[in-house]
C-alpha positions as CSV (number, residue, x, y, z in Angstrom):
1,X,66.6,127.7,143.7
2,X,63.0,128.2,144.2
3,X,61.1,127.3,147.7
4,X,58.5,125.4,148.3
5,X,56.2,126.8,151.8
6,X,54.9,124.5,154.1
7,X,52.9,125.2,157.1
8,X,56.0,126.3,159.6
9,X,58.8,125.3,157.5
10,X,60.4,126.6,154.2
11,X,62.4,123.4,152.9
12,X,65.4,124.5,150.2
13,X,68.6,126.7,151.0
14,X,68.9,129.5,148.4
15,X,66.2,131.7,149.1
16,X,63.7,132.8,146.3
17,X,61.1,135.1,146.0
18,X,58.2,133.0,144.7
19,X,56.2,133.2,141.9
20,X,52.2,132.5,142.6
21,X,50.2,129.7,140.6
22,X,48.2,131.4,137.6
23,X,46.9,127.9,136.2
24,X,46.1,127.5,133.1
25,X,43.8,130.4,132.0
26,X,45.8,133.5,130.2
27,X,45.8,137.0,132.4
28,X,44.5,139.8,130.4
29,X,45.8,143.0,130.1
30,X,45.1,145.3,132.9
31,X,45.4,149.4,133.3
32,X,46.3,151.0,135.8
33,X,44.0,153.7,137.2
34,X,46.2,156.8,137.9
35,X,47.8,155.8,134.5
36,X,47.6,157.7,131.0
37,X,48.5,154.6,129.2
38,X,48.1,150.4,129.1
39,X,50.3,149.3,132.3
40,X,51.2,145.4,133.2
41,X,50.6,144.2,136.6
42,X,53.3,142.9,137.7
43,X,53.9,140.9,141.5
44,X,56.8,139.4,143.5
45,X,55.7,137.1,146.1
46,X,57.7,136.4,149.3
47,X,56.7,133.0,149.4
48,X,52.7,131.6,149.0
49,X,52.2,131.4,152.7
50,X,55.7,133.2,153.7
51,X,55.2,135.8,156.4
52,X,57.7,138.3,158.4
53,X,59.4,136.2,161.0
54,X,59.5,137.5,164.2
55,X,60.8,134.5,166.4
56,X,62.9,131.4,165.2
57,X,63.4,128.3,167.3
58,X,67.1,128.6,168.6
59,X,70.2,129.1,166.7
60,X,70.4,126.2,164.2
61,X,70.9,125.2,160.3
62,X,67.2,126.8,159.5
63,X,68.9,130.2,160.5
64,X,71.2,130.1,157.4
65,X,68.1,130.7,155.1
66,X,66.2,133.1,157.5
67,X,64.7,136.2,155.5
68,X,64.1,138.8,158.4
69,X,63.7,141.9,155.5
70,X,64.1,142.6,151.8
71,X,63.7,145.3,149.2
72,X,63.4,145.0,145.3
73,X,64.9,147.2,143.0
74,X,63.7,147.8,139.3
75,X,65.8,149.5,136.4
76,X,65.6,149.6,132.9
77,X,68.1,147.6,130.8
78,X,70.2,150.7,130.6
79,X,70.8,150.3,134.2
80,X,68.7,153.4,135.5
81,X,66.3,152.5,138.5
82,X,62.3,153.0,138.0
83,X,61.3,152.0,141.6
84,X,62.2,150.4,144.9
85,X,60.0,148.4,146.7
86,X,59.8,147.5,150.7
87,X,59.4,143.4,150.0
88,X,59.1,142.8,153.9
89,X,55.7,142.2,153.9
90,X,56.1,138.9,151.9
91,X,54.7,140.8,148.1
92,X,55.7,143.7,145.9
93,X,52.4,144.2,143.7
94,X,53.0,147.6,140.8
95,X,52.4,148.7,137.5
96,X,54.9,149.0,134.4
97,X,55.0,149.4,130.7
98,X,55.9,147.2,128.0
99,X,59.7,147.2,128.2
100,X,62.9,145.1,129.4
101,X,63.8,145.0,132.9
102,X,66.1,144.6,135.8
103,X,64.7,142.7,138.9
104,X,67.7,143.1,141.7
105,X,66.2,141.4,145.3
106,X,68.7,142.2,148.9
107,X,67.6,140.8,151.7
108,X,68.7,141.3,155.4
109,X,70.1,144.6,154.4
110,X,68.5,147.5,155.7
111,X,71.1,150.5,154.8
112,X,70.2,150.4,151.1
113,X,70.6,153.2,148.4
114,X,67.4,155.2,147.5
115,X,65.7,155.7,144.0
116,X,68.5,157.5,142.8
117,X,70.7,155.1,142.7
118,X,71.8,152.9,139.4
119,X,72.2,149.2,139.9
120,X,75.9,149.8,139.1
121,X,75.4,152.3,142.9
122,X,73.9,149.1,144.3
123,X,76.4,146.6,143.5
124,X,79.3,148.6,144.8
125,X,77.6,148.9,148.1
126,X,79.8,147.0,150.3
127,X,77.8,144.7,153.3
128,X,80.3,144.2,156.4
129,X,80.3,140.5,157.6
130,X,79.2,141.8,160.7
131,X,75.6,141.9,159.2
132,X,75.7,138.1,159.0
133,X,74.4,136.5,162.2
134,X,73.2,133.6,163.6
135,X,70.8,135.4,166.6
136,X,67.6,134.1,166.5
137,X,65.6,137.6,167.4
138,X,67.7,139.1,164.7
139,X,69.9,137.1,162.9
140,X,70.3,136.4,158.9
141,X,72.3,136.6,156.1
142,X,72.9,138.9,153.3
143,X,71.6,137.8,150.3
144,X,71.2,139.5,146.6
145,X,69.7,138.0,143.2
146,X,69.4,139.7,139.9
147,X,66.5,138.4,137.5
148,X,68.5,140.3,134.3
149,X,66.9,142.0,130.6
150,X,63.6,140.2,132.0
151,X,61.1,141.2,129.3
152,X,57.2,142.6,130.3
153,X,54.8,142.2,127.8
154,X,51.8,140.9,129.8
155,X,50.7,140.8,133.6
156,X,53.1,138.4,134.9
157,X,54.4,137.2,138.5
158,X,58.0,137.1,138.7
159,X,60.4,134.9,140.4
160,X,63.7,136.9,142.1
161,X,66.5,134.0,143.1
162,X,68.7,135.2,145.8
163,X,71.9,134.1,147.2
164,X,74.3,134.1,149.9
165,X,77.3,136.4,150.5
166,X,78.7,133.9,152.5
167,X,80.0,130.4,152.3
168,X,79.9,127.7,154.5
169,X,83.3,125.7,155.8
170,X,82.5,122.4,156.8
171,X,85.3,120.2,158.2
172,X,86.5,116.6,159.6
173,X,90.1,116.3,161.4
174,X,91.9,112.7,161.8
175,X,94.9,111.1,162.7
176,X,97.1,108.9,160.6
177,X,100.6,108.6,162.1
178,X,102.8,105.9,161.1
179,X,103.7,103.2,163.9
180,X,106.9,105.1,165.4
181,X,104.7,108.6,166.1
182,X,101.4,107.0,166.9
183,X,102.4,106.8,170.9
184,X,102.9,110.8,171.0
185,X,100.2,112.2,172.7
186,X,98.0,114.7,170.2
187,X,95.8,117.2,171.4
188,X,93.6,119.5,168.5
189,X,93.8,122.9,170.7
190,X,91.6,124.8,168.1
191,X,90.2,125.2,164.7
192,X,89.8,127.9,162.9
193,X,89.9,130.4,159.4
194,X,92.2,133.1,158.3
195,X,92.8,135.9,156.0
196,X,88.9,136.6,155.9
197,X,87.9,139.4,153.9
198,X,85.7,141.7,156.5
199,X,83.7,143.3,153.7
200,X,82.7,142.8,150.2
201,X,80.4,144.3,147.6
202,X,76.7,143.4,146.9
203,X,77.7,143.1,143.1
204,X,78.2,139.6,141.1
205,X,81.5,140.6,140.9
206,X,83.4,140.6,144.1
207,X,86.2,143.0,144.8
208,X,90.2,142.4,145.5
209,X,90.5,144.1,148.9
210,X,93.4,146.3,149.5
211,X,95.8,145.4,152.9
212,X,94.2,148.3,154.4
213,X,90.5,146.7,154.4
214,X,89.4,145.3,156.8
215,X,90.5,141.4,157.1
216,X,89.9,139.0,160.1
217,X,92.8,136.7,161.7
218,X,95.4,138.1,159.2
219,X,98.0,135.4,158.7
220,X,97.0,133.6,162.0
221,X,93.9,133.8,164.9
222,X,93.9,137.2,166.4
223,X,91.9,137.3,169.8
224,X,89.5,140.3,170.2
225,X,90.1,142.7,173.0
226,X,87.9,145.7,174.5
227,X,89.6,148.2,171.9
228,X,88.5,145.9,168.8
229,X,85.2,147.6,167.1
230,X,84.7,144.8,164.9
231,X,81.5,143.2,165.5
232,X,81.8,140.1,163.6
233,X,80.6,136.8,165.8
234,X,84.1,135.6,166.7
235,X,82.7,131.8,166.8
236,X,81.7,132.4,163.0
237,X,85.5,132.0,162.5
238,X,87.3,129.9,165.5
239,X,86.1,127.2,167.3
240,X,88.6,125.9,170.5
241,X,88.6,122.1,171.3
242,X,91.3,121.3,173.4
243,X,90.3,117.7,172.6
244,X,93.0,114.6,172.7
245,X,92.8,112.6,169.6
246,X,93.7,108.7,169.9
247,X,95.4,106.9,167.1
248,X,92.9,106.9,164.0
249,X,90.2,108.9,165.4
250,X,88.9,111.7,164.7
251,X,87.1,115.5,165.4
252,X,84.1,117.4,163.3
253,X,82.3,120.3,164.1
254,X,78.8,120.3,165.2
255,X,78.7,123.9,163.5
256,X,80.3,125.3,160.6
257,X,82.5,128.4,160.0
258,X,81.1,131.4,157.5
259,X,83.3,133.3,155.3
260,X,83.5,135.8,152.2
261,X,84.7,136.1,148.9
262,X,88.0,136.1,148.6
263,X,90.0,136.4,145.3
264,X,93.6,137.8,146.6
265,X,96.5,136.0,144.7
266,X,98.4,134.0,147.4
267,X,101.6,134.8,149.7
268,X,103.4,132.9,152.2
269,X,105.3,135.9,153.7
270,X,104.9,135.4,157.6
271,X,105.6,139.1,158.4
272,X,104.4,141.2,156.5
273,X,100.4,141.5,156.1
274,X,99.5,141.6,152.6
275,X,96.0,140.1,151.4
276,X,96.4,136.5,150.6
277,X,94.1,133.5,150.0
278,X,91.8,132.2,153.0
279,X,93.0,129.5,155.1
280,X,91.4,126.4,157.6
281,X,93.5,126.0,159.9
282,X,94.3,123.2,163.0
283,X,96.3,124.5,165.7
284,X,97.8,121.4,167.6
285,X,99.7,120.4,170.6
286,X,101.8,117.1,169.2
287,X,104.1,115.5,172.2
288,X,103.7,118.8,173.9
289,X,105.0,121.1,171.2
290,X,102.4,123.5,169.4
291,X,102.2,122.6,165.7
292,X,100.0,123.9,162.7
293,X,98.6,121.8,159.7
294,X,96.9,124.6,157.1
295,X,94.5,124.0,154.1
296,X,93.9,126.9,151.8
297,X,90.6,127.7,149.8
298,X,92.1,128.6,146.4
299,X,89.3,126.6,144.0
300,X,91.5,126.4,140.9
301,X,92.5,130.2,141.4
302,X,89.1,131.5,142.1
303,X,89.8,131.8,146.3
304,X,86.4,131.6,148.1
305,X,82.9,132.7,146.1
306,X,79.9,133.5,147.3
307,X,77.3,131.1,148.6
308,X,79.5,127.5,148.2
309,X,80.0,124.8,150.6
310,X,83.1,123.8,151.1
311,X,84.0,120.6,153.2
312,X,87.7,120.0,154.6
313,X,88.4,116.3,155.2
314,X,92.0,116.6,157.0
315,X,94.3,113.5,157.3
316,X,97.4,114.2,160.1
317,X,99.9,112.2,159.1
318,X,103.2,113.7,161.1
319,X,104.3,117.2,162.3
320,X,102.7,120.4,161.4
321,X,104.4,123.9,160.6
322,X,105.8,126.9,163.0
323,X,103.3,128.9,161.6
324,X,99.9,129.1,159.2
325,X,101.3,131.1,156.8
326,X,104.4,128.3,156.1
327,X,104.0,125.9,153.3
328,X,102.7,122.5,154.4
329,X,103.5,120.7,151.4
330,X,107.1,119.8,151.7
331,X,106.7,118.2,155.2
332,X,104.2,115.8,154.1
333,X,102.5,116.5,157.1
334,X,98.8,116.3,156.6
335,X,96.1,115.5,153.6
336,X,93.7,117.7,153.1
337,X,90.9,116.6,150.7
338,X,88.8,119.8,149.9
339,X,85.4,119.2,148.1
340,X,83.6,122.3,146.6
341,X,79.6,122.3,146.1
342,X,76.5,124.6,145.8
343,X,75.0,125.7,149.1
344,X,71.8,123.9,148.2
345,X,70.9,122.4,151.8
346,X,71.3,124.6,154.5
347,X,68.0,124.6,156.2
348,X,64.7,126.4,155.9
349,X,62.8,129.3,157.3
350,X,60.7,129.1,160.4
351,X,57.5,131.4,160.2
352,X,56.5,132.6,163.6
353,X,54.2,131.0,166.2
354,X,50.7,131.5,165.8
């Protein structure tokens, strides 16, 4: 998706490295100077009037398209890389011949392979979810775009689209007991994901983790404690209500849960840890006894992907399981209406105060 600068706001939600108007007039050949033969001039833009942000106005939806630094990376077809380039500066402006190309953008990612690496090196490198924040001195997510067999044959200005390693979990919980359970008192305790893969790979094509990779709330919430050196923002994944619910209404978050590809074949196996597909779950307190009503993010058998929103409309219609990881479907319990889109709409990028 490409982005469109204003003034102190960058409106769109997958982030782009822009392209500059050339109007209508051809751009001749150029040469460069230090160069025995005919080069192209070649330039990525960061945006027309994009600059490095240094301060952003509290934590909100803007922060989800926040570009704090970036590099681009240049190989041949063949996969071998010509050139890296520090893109933080808002342009990448070099030379190359005649040839077919491999534009690969990451941004807010600043332990990055060198020149020798091949883009199949880069793709493998796997990005912890700790490096996706919400702080506003710091804060951003990963993000990676591949402009692919791109052919140069004249000075040109390049557009590199980027997206997300996360995706976004939007939800809304209600109530709709029948008559005979609608006087029990219900009372939404917390909300929250499981089976979150901690880690995943830069490539297009995400990685299967093993049990022994790092996952967070495996099979149900697990609170952090001083010994835990996971750095992940535990309100990225759980939110805790502790919010009564009257007969037909309802609960919604005013923030949304981030989580990554996950493509693990599912199991319901409540005690044994074994990777298994992602999960929304509502823990509950129903006439006093603690109940659970879980949705999972399967997609058709494609688990979670990169950069999608996905919204969670809940219906409660009676009593929940003993436990997450137990199979909902028999009980009748709850409705869960999951709706899958493009994270096109997430915000835009504040440039700092002048």
């Amino acid at each position: 998706m490409k982005r469109t600068f204003t003034r102190s706001l960058v409106g769109a939600a997958i982030v782009a490295f822009l392209v500059l108007a050339f109007g209508c007039d051809s751009i001749k050949p150029v040469r460069c100077e230090d160069c025995a033969e005919e080069m192209r001039h070649v330039t990525v833009s960061l945006g027309g009037e994009a600059r490095v942000l240094t301060k952003v106005r509290g934590v909100t939806d803007t922060m989800e398209c926040v570009v704090r630094n970036s590099r681009l990376y240049v190989f041949t077809a063949e996969g071998y890389q010509i050139n890296n380039w520090d893109a933080s500066s808002g342009y990448v402006d070099f030379y190359l011949t005649d040839g077919v190309y491999d534009f690969v953008a990451v941004c807010n990612m600043t332990d990055l392979p060198g020149t020798e690496a091949t883009r199949e090196d880069l793709y493998n490198v796997m990005a912890p979810i700790e490096l996706n924040t919400l702080t506003p001195e710091t804060g951003g997510f990963v993000m990676i775009g591949t402009l692919a067999d791109h052919v140069i044959k004249d000075d040109e200005k390049i557009t590199v689209l980027v997206e997300r390693l996360v995706s976004k979990v939007s939800f809304k919980v209600r109530t709709g007991f029948d008559d005979h359970m609608q006087h029990y008192p219900f009372i939404v305790e917390a909300v929250y994901m499981t089976n979150v893969p901690g880690t995943t790979n830069l490539g297009p094509e995400h990685k299967k983790l093993d049990a022994k990779d790092v996952w967070y709330n495996r099979m149900n919430y697990e609170p952090r404690d001083s010994t835990d050196s996971r750095k992940y923002p535990e309100e990225m994944l759980y939110g805790q209500f502790r919010k009564e619910l009257a007969p037909g209404d309802s609960v919604e978050s005013g923030h949304v849960y981030y989580v990554y590809p996950n493509r693990s074949e599912d199991t319901r196996d409540t005690l044994n840890w074994a990777p298994r597909c992602t999960r929304f779950v509502v823990k509950a307190r129903l006439n006093g006894t603690i109940t659970y009503y879980a949705a999972t993010i399967n997609n058709n058998g494609r688990g979670v992907e990169p950069n999608k929103h996905y919204h969670i409309d809940m219906t409660i219609k009676s009593w929940g399981t003993d436990h997450p990881e137990e199979d909902p479907d028999d009980l009748g319990s709850m409705v869960p209406m999951i709706t899958v889109a493009d994270w096109k709409d997430g915000g835009g990028v504040l440039q700092p105060d002048l």
